[in-house]
N, CA, C and O atoms as a Tinker XYZ file with bonds, in Angstrom:
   252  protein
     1  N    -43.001000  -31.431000   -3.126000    73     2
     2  CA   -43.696000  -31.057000   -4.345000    64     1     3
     3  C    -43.474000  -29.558000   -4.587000    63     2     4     5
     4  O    -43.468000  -28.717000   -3.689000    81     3
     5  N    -43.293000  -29.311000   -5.884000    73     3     6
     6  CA   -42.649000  -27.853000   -5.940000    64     5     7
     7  C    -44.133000  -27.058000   -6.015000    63     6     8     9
     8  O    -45.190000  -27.625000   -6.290000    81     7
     9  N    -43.989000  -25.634000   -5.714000    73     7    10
    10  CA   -45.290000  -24.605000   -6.000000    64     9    11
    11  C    -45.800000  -24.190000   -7.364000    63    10    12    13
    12  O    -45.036000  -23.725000   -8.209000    81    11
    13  N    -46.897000  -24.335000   -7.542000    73    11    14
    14  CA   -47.724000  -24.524000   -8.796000    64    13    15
    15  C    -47.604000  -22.706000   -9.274000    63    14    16    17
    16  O    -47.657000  -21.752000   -8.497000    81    15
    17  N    -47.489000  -22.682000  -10.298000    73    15    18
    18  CA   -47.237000  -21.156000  -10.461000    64    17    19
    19  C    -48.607000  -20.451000  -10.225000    63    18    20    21
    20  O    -48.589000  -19.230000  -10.383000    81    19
    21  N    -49.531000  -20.899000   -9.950000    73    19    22
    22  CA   -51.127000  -20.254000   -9.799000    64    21    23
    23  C    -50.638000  -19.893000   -7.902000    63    22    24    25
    24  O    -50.986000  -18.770000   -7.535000    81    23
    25  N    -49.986000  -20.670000   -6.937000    73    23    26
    26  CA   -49.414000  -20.360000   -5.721000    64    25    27
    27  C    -48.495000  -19.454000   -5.940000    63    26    28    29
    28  O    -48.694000  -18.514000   -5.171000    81    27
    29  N    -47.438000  -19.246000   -6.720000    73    27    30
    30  CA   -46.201000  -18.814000   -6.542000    64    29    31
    31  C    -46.977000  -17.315000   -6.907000    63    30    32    33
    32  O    -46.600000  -16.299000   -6.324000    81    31
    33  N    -48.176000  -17.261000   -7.995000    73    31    34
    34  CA   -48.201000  -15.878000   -8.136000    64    33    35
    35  C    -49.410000  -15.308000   -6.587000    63    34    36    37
    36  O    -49.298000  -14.194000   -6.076000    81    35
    37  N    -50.208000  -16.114000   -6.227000    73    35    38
    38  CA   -50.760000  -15.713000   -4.856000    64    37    39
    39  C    -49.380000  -15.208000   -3.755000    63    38    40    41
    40  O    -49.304000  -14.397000   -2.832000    81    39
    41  N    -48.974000  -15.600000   -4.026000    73    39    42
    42  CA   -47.696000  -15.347000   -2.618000    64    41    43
    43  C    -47.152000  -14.198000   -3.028000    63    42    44    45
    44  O    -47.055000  -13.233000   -2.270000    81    43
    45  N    -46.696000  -14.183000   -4.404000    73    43    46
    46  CA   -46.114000  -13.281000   -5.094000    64    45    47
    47  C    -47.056000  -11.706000   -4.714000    63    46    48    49
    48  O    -46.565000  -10.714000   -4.175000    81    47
    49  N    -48.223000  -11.834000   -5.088000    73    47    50
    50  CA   -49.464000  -10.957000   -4.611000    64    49    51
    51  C    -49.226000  -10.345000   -3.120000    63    50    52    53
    52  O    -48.958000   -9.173000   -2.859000    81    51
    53  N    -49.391000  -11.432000   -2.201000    73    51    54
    54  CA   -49.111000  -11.319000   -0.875000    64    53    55
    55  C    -48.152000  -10.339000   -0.466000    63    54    56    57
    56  O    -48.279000   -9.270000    0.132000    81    55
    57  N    -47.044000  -11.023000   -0.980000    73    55    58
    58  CA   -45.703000  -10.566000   -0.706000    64    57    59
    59  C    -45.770000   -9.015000   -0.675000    63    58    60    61
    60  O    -45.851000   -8.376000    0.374000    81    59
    61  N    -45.731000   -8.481000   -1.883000    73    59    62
    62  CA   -45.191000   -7.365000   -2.656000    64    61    63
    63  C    -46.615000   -6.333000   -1.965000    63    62    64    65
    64  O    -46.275000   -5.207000   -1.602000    81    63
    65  N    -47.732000   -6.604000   -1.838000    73    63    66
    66  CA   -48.998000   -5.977000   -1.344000    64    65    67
    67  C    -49.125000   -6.103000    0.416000    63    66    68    69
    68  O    -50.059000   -6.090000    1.218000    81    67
    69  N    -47.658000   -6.229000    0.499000    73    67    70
    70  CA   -47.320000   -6.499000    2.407000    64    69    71
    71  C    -48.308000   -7.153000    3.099000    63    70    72    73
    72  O    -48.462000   -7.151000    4.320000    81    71
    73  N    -48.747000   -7.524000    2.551000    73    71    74
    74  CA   -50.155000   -8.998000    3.600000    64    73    75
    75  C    -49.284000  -10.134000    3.976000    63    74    76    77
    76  O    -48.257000  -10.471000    3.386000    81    75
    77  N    -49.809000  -10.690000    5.030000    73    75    78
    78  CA   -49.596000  -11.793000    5.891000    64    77    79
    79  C    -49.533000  -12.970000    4.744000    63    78    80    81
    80  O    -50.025000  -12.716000    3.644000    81    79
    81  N    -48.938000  -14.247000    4.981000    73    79    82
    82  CA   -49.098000  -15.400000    3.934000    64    81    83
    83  C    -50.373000  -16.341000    4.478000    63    82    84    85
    84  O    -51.096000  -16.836000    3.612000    81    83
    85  N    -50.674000  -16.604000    5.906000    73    83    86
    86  CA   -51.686000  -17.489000    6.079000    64    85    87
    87  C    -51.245000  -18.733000    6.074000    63    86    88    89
    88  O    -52.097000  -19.591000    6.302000    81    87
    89  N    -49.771000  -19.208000    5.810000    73    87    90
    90  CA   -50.013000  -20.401000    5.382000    64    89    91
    91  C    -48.817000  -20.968000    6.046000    63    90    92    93
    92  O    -47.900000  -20.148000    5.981000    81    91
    93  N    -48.447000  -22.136000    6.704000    73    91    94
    94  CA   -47.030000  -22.600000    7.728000    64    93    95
    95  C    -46.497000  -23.582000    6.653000    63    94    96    97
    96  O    -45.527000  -24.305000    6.883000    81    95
    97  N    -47.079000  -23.584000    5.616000    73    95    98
    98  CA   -45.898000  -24.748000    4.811000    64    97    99
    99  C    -44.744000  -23.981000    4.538000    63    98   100   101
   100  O    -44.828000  -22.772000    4.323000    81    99
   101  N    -43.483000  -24.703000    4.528000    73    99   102
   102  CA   -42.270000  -24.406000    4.703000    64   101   103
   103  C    -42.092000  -23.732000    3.631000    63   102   104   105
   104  O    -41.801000  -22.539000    3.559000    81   103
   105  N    -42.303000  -24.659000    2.561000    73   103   106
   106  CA   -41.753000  -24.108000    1.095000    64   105   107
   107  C    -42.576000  -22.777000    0.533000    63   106   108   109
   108  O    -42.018000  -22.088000   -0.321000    81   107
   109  N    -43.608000  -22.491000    0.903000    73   107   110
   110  CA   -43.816000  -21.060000    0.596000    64   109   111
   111  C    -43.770000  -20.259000    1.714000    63   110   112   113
   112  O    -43.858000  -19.053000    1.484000    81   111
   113  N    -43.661000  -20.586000    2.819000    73   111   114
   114  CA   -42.531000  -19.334000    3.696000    64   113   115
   115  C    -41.810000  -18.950000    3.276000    63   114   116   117
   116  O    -41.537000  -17.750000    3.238000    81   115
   117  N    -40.863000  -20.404000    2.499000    73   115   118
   118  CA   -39.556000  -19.848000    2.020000    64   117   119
   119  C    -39.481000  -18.835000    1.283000    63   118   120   121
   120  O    -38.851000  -17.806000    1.529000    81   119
   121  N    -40.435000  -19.194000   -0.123000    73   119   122
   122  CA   -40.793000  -18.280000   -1.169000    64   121   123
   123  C    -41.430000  -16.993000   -0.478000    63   122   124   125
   124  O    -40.878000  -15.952000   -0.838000    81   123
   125  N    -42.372000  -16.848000    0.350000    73   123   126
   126  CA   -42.648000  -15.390000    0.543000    64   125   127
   127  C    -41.284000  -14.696000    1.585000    63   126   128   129
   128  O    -41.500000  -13.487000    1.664000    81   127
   129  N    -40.279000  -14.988000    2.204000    73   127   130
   130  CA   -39.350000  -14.618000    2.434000    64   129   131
   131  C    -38.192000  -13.979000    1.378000    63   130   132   133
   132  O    -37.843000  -12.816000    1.173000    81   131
   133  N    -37.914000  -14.800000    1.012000    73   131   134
   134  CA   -36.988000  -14.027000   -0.359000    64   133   135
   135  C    -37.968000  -13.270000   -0.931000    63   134   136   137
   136  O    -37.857000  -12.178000   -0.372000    81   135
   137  N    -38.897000  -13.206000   -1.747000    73   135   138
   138  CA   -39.101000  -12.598000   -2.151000    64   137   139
   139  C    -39.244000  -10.981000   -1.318000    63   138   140   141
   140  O    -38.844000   -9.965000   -1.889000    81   139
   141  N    -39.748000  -10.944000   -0.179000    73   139   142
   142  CA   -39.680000   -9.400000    0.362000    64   141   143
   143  C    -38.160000   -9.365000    0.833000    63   142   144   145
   144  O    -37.726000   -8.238000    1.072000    81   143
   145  N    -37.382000  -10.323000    0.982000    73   143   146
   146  CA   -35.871000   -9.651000    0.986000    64   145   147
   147  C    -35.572000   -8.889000    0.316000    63   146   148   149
   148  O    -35.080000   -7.825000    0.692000    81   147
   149  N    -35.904000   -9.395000   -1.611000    73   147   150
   150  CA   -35.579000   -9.368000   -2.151000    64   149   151
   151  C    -36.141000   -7.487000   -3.147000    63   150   152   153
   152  O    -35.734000   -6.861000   -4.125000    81   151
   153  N    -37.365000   -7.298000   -1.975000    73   151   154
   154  CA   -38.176000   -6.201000   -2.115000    64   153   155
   155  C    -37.717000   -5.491000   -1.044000    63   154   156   157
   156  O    -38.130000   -4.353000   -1.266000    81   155
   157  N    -37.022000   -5.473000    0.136000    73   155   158
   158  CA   -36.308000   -4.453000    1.129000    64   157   159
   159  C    -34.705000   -4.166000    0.558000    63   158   160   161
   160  O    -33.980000   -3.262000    0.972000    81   159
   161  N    -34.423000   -4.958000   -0.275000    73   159   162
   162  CA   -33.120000   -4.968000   -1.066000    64   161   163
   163  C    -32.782000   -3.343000   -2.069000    63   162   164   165
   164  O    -31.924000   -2.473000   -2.217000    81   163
   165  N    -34.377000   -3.829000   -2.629000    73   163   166
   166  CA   -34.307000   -2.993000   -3.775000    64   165   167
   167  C    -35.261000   -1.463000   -3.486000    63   166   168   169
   168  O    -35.545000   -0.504000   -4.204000    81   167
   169  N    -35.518000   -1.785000   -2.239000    73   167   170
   170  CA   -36.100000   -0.512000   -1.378000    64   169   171
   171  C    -34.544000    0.517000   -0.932000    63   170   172   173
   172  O    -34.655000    1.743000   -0.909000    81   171
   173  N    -33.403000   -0.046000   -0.658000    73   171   174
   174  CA   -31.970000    0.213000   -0.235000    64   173   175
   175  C    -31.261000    0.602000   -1.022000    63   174   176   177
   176  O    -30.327000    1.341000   -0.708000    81   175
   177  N    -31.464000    0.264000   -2.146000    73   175   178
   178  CA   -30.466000    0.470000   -3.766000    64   177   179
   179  C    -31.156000    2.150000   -4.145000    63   178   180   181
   180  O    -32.309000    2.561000   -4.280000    81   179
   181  N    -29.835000    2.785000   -4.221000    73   179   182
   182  CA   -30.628000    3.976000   -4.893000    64   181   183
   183  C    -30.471000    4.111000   -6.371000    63   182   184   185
   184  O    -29.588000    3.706000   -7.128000    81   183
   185  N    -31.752000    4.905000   -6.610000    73   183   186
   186  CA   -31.359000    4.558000   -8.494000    64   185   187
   187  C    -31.882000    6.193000   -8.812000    63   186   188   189
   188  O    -32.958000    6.714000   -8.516000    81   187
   189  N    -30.585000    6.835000   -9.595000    73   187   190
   190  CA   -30.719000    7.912000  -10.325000    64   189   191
   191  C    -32.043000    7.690000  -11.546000    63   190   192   193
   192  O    -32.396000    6.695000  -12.180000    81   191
   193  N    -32.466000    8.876000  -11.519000    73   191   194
   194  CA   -33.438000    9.099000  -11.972000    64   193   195
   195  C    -33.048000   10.420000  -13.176000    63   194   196   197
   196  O    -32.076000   11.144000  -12.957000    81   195
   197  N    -33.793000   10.591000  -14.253000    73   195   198
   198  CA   -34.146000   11.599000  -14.821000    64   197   199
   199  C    -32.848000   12.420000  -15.275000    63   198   200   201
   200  O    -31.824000   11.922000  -14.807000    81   199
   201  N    -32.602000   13.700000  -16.174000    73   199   202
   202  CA   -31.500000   13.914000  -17.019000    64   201   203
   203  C    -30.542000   14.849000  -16.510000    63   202   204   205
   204  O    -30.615000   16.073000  -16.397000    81   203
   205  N    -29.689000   14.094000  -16.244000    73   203   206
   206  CA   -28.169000   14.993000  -15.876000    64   205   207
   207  C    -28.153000   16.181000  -16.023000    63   206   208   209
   208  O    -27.572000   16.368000  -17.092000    81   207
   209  N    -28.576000   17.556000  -15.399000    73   207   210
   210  CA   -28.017000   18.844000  -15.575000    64   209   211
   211  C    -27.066000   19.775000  -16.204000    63   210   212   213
   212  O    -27.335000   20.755000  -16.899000    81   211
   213  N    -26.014000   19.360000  -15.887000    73   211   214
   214  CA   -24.910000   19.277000  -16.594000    64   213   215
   215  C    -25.042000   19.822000  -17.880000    63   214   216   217
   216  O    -26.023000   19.260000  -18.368000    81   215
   217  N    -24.646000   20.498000  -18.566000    73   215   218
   218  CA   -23.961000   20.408000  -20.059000    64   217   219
   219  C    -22.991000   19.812000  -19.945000    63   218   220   221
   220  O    -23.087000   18.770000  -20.594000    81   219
   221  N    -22.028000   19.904000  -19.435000    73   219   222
   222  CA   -20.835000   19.201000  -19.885000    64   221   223
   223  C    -21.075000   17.502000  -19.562000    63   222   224   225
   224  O    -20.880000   16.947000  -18.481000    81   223
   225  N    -21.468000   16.985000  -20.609000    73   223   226
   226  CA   -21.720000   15.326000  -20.849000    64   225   227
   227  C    -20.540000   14.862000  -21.299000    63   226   228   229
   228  O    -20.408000   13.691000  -20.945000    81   227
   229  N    -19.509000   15.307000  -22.000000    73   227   230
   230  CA   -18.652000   14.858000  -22.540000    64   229   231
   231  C    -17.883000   14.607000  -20.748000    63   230   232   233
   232  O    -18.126000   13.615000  -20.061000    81   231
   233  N    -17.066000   15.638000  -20.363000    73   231   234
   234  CA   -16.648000   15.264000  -19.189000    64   233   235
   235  C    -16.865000   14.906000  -18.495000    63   234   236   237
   236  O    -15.932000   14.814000  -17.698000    81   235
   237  N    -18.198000   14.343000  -18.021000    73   235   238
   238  CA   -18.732000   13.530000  -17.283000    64   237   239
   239  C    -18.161000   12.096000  -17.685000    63   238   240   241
   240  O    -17.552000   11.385000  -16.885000    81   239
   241  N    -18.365000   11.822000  -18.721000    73   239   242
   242  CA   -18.368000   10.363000  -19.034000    64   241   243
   243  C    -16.943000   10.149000  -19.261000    63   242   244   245
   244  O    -16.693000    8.989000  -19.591000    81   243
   245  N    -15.619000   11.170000  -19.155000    73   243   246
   246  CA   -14.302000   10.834000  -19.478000    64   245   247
   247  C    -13.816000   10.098000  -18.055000    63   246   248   249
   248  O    -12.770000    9.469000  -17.898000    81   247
   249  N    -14.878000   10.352000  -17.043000    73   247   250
   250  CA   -14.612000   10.615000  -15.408000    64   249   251
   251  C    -14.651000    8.908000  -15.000000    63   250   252
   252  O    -14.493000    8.548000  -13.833000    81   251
């Protein structure tokens, strides 16, 4: 039986707020697994932030 989205967003909660799941059914192990993969993933990815220094924008972007 698939997870009722009123579960998927408890886990979802769980997940992302680093708490324990409480719960040994398989199928939302599964789900609280990917999902913090999927949150140590995007902990790893670096993401530029905020406005290029630079004046020269034109040569930047020929690059």
């Amino acid at each position: 039986m698939p997870l009722s989205s009123y579960r998927m967003h408890r886990i979802y909660l769980a997940a992302t707020m680093n708490y324990g799941l409480g719960s040994e059914d398989p199928e939302e192990l599964a789900y609280y697994n990917k999902i913090r993969k999927e949150m140590d993933e995007m902990k790893n990815d670096s993401v530029k932030k905020g406005i290029p220094l630079s004046w020269n924008i034109e040569n930047e972007m020929d690059k």
